[in-house]
N, C-alpha and C positions, 0 to 999 in steps of 0.2 A: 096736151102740150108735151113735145117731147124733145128732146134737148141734152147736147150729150152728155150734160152732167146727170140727167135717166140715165144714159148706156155707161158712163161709170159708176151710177149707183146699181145700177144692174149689174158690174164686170163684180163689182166690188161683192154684190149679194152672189155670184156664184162663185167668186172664190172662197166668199165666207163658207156658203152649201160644198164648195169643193173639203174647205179644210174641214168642214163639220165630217163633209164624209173621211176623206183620210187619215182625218186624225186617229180615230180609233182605230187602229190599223201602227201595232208597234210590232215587227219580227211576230207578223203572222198571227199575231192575239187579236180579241174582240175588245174593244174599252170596256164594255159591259163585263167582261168576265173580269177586268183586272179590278172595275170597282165592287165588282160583289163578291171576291175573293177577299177585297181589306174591308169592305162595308157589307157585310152579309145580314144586315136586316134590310138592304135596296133589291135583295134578290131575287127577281119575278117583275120589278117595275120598269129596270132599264129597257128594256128590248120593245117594250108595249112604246113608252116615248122615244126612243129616240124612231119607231116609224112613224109614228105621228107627226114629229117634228120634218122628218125628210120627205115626207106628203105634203105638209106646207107649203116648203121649203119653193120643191118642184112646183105647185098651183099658184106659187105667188109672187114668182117674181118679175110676171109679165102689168102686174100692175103696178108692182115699185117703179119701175123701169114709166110711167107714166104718171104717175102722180105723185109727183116730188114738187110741196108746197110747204113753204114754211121750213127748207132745210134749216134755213141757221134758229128759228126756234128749237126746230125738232134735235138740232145738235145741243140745243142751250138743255135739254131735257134731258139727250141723253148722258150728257157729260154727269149732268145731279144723277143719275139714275146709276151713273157708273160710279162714281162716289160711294152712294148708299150702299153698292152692290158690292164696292170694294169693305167698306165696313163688315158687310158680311160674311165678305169672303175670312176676314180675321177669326169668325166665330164657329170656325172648323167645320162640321157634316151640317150644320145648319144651313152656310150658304150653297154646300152642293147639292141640298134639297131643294131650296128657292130656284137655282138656276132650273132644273128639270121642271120646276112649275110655270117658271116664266117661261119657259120651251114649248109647254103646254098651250100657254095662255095667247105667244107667238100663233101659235096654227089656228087657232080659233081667229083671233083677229084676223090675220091672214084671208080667211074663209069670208069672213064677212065684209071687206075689204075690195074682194076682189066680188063680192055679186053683187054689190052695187052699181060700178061703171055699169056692169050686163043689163041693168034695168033702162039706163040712158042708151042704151041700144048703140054702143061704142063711143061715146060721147066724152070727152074729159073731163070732166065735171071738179069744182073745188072741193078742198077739205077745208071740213069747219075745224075749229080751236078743238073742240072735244076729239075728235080723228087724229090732230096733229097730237094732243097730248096721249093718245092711245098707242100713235105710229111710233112717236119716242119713248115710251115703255119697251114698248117690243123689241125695239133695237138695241136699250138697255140692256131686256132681259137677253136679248142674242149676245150682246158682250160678255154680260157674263157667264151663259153658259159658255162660251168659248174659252173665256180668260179661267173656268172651273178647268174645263177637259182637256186644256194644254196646263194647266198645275199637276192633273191627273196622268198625265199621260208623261210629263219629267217624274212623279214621283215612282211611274209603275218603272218605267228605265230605272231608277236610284236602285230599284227596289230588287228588278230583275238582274241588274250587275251583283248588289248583293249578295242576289242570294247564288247568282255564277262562280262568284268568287269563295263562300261557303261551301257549294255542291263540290266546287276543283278541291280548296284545304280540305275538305272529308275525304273527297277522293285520293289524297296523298296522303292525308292520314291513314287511310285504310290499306294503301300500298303500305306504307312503310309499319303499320301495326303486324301488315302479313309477312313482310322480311324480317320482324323484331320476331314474331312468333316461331320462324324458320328457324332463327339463328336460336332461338331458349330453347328449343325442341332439340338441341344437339344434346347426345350422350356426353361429351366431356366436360360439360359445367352445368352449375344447379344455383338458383337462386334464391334468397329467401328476405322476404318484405315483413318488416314490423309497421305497421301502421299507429304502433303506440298503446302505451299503458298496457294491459292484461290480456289484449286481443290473440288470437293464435293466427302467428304467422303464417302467411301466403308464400310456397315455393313451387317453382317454376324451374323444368329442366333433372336429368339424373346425372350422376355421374356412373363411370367405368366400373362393371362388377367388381375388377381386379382390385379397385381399389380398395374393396372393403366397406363402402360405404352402404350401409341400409337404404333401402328403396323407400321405406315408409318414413311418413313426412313427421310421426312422434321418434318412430326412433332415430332418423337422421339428426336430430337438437342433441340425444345424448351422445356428444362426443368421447368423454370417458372409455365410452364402450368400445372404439372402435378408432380411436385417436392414442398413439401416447401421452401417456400422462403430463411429460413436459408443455406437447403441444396442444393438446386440452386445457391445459391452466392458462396458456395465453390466451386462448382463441374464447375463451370464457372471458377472462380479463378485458380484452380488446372488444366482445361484443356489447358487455356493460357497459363501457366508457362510448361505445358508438351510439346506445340505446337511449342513455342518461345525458352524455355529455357530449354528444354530436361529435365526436372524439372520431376521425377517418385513421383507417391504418391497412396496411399491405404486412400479410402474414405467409410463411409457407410452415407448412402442416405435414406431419408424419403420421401417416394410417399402421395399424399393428400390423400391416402386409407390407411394411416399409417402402410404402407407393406417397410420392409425394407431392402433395395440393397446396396448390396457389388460393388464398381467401383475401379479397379484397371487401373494407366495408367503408361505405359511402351514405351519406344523408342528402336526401333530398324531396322538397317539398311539405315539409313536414314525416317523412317516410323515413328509413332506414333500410338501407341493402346492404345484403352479404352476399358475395357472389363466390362461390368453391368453382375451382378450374383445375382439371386433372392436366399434369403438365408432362407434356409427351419430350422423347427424344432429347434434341439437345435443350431446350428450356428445363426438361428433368433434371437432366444432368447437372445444367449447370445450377437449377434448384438444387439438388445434394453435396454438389460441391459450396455451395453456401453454406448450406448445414452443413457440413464437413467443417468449413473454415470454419465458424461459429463454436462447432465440438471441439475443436483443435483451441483456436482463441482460449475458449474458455476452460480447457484443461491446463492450456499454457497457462491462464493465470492464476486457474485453482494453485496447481503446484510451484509456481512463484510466492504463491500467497502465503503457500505451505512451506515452501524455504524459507523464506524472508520468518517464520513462526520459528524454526525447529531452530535450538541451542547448537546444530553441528553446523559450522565452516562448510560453505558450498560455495565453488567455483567455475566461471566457465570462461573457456582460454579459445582463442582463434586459431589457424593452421599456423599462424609464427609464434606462438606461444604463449599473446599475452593476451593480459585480464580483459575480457569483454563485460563480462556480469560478476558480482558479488553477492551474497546476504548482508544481514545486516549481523549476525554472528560473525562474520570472515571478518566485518570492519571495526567492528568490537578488539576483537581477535590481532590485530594489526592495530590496533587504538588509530582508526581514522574515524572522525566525525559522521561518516554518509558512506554507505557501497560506492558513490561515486565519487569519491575522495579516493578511494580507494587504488578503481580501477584507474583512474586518472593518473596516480601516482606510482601504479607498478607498484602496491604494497605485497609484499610477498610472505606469506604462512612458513611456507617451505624454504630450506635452506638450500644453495646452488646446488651441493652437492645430491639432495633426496629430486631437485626436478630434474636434472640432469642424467639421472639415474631412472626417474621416468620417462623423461624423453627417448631414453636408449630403448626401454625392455617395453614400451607400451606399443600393441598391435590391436588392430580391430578384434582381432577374436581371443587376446590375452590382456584381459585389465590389469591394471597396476595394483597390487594390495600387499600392503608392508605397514609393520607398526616403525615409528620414527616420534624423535625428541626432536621440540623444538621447545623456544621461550615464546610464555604471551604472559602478558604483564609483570614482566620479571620473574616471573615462576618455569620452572623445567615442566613440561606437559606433554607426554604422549598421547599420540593420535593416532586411529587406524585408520590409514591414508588409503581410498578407491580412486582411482582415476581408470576413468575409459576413453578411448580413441570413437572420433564422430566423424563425419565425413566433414566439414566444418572445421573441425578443431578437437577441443576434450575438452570433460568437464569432472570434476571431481570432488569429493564429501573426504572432511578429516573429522572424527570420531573423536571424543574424547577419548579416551582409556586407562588416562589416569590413574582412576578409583581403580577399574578392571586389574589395572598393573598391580597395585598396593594391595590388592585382592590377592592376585596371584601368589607374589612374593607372600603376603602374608600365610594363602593354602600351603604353598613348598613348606613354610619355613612349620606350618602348622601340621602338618604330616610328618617333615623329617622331626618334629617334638615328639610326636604322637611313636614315632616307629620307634625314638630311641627311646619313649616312657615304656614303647609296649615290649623293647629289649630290656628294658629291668625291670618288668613283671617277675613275679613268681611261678605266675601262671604261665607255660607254655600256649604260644598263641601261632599259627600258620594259616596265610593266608594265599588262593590260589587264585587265577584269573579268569579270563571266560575261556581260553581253551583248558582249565582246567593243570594248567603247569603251575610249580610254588614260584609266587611271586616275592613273599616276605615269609620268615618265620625268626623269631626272639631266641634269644640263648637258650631259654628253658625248656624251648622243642627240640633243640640240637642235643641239650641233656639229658634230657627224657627218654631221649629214642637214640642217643648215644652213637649216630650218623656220623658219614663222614662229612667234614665241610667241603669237600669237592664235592662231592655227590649234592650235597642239596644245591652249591652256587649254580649246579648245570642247570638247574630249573626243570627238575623230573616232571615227570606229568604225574597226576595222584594216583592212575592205576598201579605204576611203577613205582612208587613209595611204599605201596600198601603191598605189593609183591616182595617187595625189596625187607621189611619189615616180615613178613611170613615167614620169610627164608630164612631170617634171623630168630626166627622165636620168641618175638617179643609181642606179637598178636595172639589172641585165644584161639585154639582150632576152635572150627564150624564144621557142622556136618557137610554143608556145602557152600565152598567156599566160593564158586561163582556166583550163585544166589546173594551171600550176604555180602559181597564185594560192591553187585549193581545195586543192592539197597545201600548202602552205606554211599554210593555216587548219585544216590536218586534225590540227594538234597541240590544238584546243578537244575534241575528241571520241576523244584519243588518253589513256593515261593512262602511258605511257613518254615518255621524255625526248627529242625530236630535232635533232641536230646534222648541219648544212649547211654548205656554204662559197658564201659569194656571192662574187663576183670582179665588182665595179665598174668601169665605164666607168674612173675617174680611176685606176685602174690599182689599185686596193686591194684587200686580199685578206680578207673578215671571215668569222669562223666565228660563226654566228649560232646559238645555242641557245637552243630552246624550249622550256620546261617547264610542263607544266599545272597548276593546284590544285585540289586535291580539292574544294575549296568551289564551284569556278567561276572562269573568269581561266586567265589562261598568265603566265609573265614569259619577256623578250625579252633575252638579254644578247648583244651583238654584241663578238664580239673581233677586235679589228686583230690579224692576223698578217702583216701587213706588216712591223712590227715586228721581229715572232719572226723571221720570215725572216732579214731585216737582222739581226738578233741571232745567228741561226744562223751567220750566213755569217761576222760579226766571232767569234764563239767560235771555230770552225774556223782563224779567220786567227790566232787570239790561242797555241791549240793548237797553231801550224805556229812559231808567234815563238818561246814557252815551249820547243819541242825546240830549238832553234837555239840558244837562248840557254843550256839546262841540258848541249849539249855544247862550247857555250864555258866552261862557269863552271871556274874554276879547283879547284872541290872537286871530289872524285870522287861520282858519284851512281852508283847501281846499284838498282833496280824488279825486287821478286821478288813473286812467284804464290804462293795460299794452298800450292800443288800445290810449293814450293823449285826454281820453274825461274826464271831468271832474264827477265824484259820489257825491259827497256833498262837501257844503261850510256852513259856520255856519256867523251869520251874521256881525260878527266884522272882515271878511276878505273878505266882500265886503264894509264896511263901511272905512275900511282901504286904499283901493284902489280905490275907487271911482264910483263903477260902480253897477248895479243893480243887484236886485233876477234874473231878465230874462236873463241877460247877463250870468250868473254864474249859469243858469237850469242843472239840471244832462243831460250830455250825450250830452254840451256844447263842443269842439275840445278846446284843448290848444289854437292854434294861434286864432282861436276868441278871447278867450280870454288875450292874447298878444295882440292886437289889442286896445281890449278894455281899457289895463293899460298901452298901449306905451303912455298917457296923461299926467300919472306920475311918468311913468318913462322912456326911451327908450335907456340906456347905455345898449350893449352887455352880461354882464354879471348879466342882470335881465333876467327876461322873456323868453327870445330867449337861457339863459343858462338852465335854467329851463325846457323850452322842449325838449332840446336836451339829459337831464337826465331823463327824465318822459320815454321816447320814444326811449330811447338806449334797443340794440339787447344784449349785454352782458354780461356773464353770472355771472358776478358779480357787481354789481350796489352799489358801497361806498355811503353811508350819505354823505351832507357837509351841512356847516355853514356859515355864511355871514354877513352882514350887508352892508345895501344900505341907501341911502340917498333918499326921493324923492322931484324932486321938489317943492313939497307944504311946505317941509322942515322937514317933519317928519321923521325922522331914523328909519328904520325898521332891526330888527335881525331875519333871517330866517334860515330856517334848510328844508332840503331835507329830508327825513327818507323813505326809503326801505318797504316796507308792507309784508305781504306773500300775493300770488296772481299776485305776480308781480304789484301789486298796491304803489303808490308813495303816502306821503303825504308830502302836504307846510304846515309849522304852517311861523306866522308873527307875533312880538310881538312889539309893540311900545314900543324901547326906547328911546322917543327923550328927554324928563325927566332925565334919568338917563346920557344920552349922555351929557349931557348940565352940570348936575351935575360932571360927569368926566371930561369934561375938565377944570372944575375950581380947582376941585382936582389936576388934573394934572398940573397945572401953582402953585396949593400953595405946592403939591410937589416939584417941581423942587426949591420953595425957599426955601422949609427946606436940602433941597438935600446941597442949596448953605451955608447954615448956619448949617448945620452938617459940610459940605468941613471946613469952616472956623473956628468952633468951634477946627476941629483937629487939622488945623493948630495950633491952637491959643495954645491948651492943647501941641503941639510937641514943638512948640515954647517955650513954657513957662518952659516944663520940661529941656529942652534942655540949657534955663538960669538959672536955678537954680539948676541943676547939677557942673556946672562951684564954683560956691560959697560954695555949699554944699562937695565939695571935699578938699579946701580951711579950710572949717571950720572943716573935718572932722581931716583931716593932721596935721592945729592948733594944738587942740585937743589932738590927740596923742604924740604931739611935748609937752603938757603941761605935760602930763600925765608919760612923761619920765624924768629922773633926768639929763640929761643933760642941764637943765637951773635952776635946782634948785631945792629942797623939798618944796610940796604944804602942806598946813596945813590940818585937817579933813576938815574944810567947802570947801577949796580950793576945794578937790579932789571930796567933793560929788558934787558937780557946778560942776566941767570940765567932771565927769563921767555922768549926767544926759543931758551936751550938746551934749556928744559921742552916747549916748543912745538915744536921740530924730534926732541928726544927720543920725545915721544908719538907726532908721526908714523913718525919710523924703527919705533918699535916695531911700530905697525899695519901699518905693509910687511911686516916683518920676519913679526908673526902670518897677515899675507895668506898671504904665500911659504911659509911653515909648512903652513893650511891645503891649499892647492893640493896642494902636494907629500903629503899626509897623501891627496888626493885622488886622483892620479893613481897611488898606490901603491898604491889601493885597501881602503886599509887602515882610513878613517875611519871610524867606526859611529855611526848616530842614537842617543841615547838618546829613546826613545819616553815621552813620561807623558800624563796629563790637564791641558789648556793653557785658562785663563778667558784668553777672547780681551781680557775688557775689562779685567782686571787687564795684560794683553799690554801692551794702548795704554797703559796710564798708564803704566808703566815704561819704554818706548821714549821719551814724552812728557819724561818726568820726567831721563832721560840725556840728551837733545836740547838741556835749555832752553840750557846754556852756550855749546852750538855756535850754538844759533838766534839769542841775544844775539851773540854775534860776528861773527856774520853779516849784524845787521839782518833777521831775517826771522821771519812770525810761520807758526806750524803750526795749521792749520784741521783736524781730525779730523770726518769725518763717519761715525757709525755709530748704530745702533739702541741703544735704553739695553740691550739684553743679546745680545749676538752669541754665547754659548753656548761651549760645549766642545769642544777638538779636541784629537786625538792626532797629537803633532807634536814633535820636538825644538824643546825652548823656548830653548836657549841658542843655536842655529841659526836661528832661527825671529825673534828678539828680532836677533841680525846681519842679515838681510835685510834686515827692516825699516830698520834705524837705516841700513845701508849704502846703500837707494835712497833715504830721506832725506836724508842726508848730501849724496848726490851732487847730489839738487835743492838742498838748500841753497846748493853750491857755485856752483851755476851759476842762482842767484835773484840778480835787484838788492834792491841796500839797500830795503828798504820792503814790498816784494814776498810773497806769501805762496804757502804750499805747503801743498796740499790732500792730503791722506791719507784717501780715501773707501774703507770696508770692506763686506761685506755676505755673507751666506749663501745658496750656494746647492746647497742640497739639505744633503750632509756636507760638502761643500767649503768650504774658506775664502777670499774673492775681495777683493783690496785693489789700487786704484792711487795712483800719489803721481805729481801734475800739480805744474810748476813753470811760472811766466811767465818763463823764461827766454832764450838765445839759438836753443836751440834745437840739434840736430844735423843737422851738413851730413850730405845724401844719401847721398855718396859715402861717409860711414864708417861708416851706420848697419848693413850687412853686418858689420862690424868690431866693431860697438861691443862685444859679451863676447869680444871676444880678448882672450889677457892682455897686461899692458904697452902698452894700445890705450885713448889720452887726449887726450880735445877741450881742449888748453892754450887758445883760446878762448874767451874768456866767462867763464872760471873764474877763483873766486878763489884758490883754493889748486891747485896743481898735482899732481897726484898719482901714483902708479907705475902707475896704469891695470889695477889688479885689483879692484879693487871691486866692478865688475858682473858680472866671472868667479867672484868669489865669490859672488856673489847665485845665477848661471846654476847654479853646481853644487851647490850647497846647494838650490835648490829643485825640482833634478833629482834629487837626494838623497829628497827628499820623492814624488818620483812628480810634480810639479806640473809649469805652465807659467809662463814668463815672455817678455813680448813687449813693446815700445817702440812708441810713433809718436808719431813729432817733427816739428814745423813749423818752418822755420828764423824767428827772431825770434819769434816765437809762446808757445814753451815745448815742453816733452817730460812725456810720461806714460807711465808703466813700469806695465803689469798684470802681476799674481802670483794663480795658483790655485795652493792648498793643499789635495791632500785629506783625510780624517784618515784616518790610520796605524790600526795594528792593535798594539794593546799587546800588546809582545813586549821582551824585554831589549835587544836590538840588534838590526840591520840592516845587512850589510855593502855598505858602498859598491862599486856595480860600474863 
């Protein structure tokens, strides 16, 4: 039965046989080769099936094409069949095996399929359910082989773009590796790769012989070798921080052949590169001119750095003259805060007239240099002022010079000292210069050599002196006189010192010493040994008198050796001690000699102390002094005395004379010691009773003197006023003799307070007036309105006073005035009290603070002549001074210094 849905399952079965064939078939490939290429354990199976499959194919599809029964079963079959198959297909090289066995299993059915009709001898015969379920296998398994080798055949495409698209990228990659390699293969750069940590870098490429740089890939690293130092430390520097700290940097580099490389270093990929580029032409250039500006730069601000440090004023001015740049000395220097205070402000160092005077004379090839005063900080300060001309402008440096100046002045003034110490020398002194002409010479060379003064001021040259001097006859002939002429000039060319003796006609004997200067010059100093000689010869004579005379002296002398042997003895110190010339020969040992005088004497602290100080190691050996007693009963007073040489000398003097005399002094001392004791008593005693009476009689007295017992008559009252008037005086004797004695006992004490000097004077003032009225005499006080404070016994202090007023009053004429002038100097207190009175004869003014020591001349009241001895000790009491000077008829003035005391309770009088 044939029917055209047979000739479409037939159209359909040989497109399917058409695609089966075509398919495998991508740009010329086999399908078999593309699946045994990804699945190469199918390698040998494909090619066997798939002819089996296309023998089928062709056998059998003249019976499809007729026995199409049961389609929409056989569809209901294949659709499960293509389910299952697509299941399989999920389960990767497994369902592409299945497919090739359902392909298999296809041809066989196929085969069997198609001999059956052949036995019905062309007959159409039905399919059973088993055939129909056979016929939908088959055309399962045909789907899915199909639906396999159209996934196979998009994946072999995926696969063969890939890998077109890989073969092209390698292919450019390999171009461009072989353009990368062309361009590293050039001589003017070199590259070098770290790949990290301790691995030894990969380089790639040389550079230019010129440059210096080593070929080999160890010594190329050590740049030191063949880099300057400067660009070695960076390019070290720079590769660390690339190596370590992915740190990129662009260097140019200087080879010791002053060629110079571009180093750039870059990170990448985990990598490090350093790429060296030798730079030609103008990239050179303008490479060194970098460096250039860089060296310049940096010098510029080295020496900015280095002004702005140094203490001298530096400046720099533009073509109109003003400040462009300062230091910080220049604004110091002008007291402005900042250099750019400075320049801002037109601070000027220089005064108009010193810039104006460099504006005039400054030229590019004549700098300005002149010393100039100016003021900085109120002070006058010279400066050694440099200015130069720039094409720009100028710039200029002021020098202290100050010191240099005060230097100077002080050389002048320390040379014209020196010339006119070395003109009143004794010693003739001449000094020449470096050509050899007198520069200086002292009186005593113009005396010596009895020149004329023209003649030396011309500034002879010294061959011509010493010509000039021959001709005179005042040089020694020489055998030959040009010989000892170039020696005597061979001290210009010598640089030791030489000493000669010239021996002159006139019989004089000079040592003539000449000494060079290092600058150029000699100096000439001639010494008279004439002199010396005659000095030598009176020393020796004087040395010969000195022994004569130390073995007449009546003390004993005896000269010992560091070594305790005895040098000389003179002979009243062996007549002293007992012993002989031989005993006491020089070069005698100490203890011999101990030996010899242990007879008359033998206590420890004779003899045996005596060597022990002759014969001490120490580096200081004290004198001492003594007195022994010897035996034979003679007192001796000795003395050690220290020598130079380390030599000791004993002197001994007898004083048993004098000893003997002393103690009789001393016993009739001690009896006047005892009758002074008693004299004071006697004098304390006595004032001390007739104070009692005299107080008695003074109180009387005033008792009479007052009206409460009655009115006295004229006589009465002159008698009771002449008892009150002798009363008052007995008593101030009486208090004198009290103090004294209180003084001599030692016994008085200051009381010490705080003393108003001017409350002082009015109270002294104000006690005085009655004396001064009785006296006719008036008191002048001269003092400052406040003379101030002092620590001084005031009731002492206030007696001084009144007692050398007193005493000028005494001896003032009626009318006459007493000057009391005080004054302060420093703590002290300074007063004198002037009278126009008679004055103190000469001859007593040694006397005048004796006590009971009084000029009855001139005076109106006579008195016991203690009054100034009270002044004396009272203001010896104080630490003070008191002094007199009197003019006879003129008057007398008593000065008194008072120091101030030191507040304390008392002060005992010594």
């Amino acid at each position: 039965m044939t029917s055209p849905s047979g000739d479409a399952f037939g159209m359909r079965t040989r497109e399917m046989g058409m695609s089966c064939r075509n398919c495998g078939t991508v740009d010329g490939d086999r399908p078999e080769m593309t699946v045994q290429k990804k699945y190469p354990f199918l390698r040998g199976r494909t090619g066997g099936l798939r002819r089996r499959a296309d023998k089928t194919m062709r056998t059998g599809s003249a019976a499809f094409r007729d026995r199409v029964i049961g389609a929409e079963a056989a569809s209901g079959i294949a659709k499960r069949g293509f389910l299952r198959l697509s299941r399989w297909w999920l389960h990767g090289t497994t369902v592409l095996a299945g497919g090739f066995a359902c392909k298999a299993a296809l041809a066989q059915t196929l085969t069997q399929t198609i001999a059956e009709p052949q036995l019905n001898a062309g007959g159409i015969g039905t399919f059973s359910s088993t055939e129909m379920i056979g016929l939908s296998l088959v055309i399962g398994a045909i789907s899915a082989t199909l639906l396999s080798t159209l996934w196979l055949v998009r994946q072999r495409n995926s696969i063969e773009a890939d890998s077109r698209e890989i073969r092209s990228a390698l292919s450019d990659a390999n171009q461009r590796i072989s353009r990368y390699q062309a361009l590293i293969a050039d001589k003017n750069r070199r590259i070098v790769i770290w790949d990290g940590g301790e691995t030894k870098p990969e380089q790639l490429g040389q550079l230019p012989v010129e440059t210096g740089a080593p070929q080999t890939e160890g010594d190329f690293l050590a740049f030191g070798r063949w880099m300057k130092p400067g660009s070695a430390a960076d390019l070290d520097n720079a590769i660390e921080k690339l190596r370590f700290n992915a740190q990129s940097f662009d260097l140019i580099v200087e080879t010791y052949r002053d060629e110079v490389l571009e180093v750039q270093g870059r990170v990448s990929g985990g990598r490090a590169f350093a790429r060296f580029v030798a730079l030609n032409n103008l990239r050179a250039e303008l490479a060194e001119l970098k460096i250039e500006k860089t060296r310049l730069s940096t010098a510029i601000e080295t020496f900015e750095s280095l002004l702005e440090s140094v203490e001298q004023p530096v400046w720099q001015r533009d073509s109109e003259g003003r400040l462009v740049w300062v230091n910080q000395a220049y604004s110091d220097a002008v007291e402005a805060l900042t250099p750019d205070q400075a320049v801002q402000e037109s601070r000027e160092i220089l005064n108009t007239i010193t810039r104006e005077k460099i504006r005039a004379t400054l030229t590019p090839v004549s700098p300005y240099h002149d010393t100039v005063s100016t003021v900085v900080h109120g002070n006058r300060t010279f400066f050694s002022v440099v200015d130069t001309k720039t094409p720009k402008g100028s710039c200029g440096m002021a020098i202290d010079v100050s010191r240099e100046e005060a230097l100077r002045e002080e050389l002048s003034r320390t040379l014209k000292s020196h010339a006119e110490t070395l003109d009143h020398l004794a010693t003739p002194v001449a000094i020449f210069d470096g050509e050899r002409r007198l520069q200086f010479y002292n009186q005593a060379f113009q005396q010596l050599w009895d020149l004329d003064l023209a003649f030396l001021e011309s500034r002879p040259d010294h061959a011509e002196l010493l010509d000039r001097l021959r001709s005179a006859g005042k040089l020694p002939e020489q055998l030959s006189w040009k010989a000892w002429k170039e020696n005597t000039l061979s001290v210009y060319r010598s640089i030791d010192t030489q000493t000669v003796l010239w021996h002159l006609p006139n019989g004089q004997t000079l040592r003539v010493i000449a000494s060079a200067h290092p600058q150029g010059g000699a100096t000439w100093v001639f010494e008279n040994l004439t002199e010396q000689v005659d000095l030598e010869t009176r020393y020796n004579t004087l040395v010969r008198v000195q022994g004569e005379t130390i073995d007449h002296l009546s003390e004993g002398v005896a000269v010992f050796g560091p070594d305790g042997r005895i040098r000389l003895s003179n002979p009243a110190f062996r007549a002293l001690w007992g012993i002989t010339e031989t005993q006491a020969a020089p070069g005698t040992h100490i203890r011999a000699i101990e030996e010899a005088c242990a007879l008359s004497y033998e206590k420890s602290d004779g003899w045996r102390a005596f060597g022990k100080m002759i014969t001490s190691f120490e580096d200081e050996r004290p004198s001492s002094q003594g007195t022994i007693e010897l035996m034979s009963g003679l007192v001796l007073d000795y003395a050690v005395i220290p020598l130079p040489n380390a030599q000791t000398m004993l002197t001994f003097v007898n004083i048993t004379d004098s000893v003997r005399a002393e103690r009789a002094l001393l016993e009739k001392n001690e009896a006047l010691r005892k009758a002074d004791e008693l004299k004071n008593d006697f004098v304390q005693h006595i004032s001390y009773e007739l104070r009692s009476p005299l107080t008695n009689i003074i109180g009387f007295t005033d008792l009479l003197k007052s009206t409460a017992i009655g009115p006295l008559n004229e006589r009465q009252g002159e008698y009771v006023d002449h008892i009150s008037t002798s009363s008052a005086v007995l008593l101030t004797i009486v208090n004198d003799i009290l103090d004294l004695a209180t003084v001599d006992a030692g016994i008085m004490r200051l009381t010490y307070s705080d003393i108003d000097l001017t409350d002082l004077l009015d109270d002294v003032s104000m006690q005085m007036t009655d004396r001064l009225q009785e006296g006719g005499v008036t008191l002048e006080i001269l003092a400052p309105s406040h003379l101030g404070d002092i620590v001084a016994d005031q009731q002492r202090l206030k007696q001084i006073l009144i007692k050398i007023i007193t005493n000028a009053v005494n001896f003032s004429p009626e009318g006459a005035k007493v000057v009391l002038k005080c004054w302060r100097e420093d703590a002290d207190f300074v007063f004198s009290v002037s009278d126009t009175g008679c004055g103190i004869p000469e001859d007593m003014l040694p006397s005048v603070f004796k006590r009971f020591s009084s000029n009855a001349k001139g005076g109106k009241r006579t008195g016991a002549g203690l009054g100034l001895s009270i002044v004396e000790s009272f203001v010896h009491l104080h630490n003070g001074t008191v002094s007199i000077n009197s003019v006879p008829n003129q008057g007398t003035t008593v000065l008194c210094r008072i120091p101030s005391g030191v507040l304390v309770h008392s002060v005992a009088a010594e």
